[in-house]
VOKELO-213487 format. One record per residue (C-alpha): residue in one letter; x, y, z; residue number from 1. Coordinates in steps of 0.001 Angstrom, whole numbers. Layout:
BEGIN
ATOM, A, X, Y, Z, NUM;
...
//
This chain:
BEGIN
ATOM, X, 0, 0, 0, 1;
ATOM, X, 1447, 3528, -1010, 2;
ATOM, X, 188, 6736, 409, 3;
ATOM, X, 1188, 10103, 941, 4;
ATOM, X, 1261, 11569, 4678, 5;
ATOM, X, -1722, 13966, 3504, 6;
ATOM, X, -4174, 11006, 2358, 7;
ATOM, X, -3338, 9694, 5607, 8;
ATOM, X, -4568, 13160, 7095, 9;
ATOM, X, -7390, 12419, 5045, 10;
ATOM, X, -8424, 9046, 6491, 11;
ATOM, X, -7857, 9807, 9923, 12;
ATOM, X, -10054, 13148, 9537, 13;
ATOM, X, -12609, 10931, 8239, 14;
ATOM, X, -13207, 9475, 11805, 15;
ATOM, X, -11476, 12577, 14015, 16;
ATOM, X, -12478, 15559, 12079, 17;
ATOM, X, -10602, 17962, 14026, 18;
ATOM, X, -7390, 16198, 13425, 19;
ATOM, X, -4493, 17718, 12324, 20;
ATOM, X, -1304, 16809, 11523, 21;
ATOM, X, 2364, 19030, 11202, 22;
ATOM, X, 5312, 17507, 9956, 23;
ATOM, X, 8620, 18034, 8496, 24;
ATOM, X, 10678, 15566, 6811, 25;
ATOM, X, 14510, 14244, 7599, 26;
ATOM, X, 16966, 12120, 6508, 27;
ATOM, X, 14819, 9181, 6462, 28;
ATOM, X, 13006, 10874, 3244, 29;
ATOM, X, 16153, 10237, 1233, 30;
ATOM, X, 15817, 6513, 2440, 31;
ATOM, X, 12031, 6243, 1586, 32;
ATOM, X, 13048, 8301, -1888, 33;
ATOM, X, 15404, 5682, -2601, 34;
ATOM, X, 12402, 2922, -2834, 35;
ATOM, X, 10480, 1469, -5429, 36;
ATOM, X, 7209, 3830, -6266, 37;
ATOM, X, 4669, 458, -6063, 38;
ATOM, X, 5748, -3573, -6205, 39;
ATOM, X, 4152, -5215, -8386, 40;
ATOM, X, 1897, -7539, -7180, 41;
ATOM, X, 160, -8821, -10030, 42;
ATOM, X, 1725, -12317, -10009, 43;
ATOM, X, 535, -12798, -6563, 44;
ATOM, X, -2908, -11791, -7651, 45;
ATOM, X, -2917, -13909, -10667, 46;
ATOM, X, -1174, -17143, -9262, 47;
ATOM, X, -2586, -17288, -5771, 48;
ATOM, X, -5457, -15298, -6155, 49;
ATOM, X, -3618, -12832, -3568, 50;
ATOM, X, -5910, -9968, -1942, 51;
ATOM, X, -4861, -7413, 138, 52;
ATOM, X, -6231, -6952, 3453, 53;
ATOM, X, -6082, -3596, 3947, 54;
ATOM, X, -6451, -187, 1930, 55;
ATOM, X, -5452, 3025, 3714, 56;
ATOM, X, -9849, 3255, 5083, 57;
ATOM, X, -9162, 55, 6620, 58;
ATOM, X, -5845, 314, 8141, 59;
ATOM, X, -6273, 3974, 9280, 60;
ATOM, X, -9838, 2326, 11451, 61;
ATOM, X, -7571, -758, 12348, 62;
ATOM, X, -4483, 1077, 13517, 63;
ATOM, X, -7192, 3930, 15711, 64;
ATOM, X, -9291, 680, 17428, 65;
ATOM, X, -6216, -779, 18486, 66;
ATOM, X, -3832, 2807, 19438, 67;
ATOM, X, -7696, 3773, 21435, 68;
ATOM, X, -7264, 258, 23364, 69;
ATOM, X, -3768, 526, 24085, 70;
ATOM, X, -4266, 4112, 25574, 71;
ATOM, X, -7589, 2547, 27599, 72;
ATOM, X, -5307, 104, 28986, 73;
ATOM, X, -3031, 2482, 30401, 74;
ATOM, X, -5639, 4937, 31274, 75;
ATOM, X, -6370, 1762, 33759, 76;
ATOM, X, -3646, 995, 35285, 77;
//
């Protein structure tokens, strides 16, 4: 899955409206520039009948449901 830091902005508004997000980038940038733009995963699709499980909706819900549990859990202790 490829996506830039402002869909993700995007697709956590979409369940925190008021979120907001400030970043600037550092040497890790050069690192992530220095990657492939996509991997092809057609073969995968075509010889195992591959599916992805997540697209950036999915993940963003996945990844809030479990950061809101992990912050309830320590909100409890």
């Amino acid at each position: 899955m490829t996506f830039t830091p402002e869909q993700l902005h995007e697709s956590i508004q979409k369940i925190y409206p008021e979120f907001e997000i400030v970043y600037k980038s550092d040497f890790r940038q050069n690192i992530a520039n220095s990657w492939a733009n996509s991997i092809d995963d057609s073969p995968a699709r075509n010889d195992w009948n591959w599916k992805p499980k997540y697209d950036i909706s999915s993940m963003t819900l996945d990844m809030i449901k479990n950061l809101e549990d992990k912050y309830r859990k320590i909100q409890n202790t």
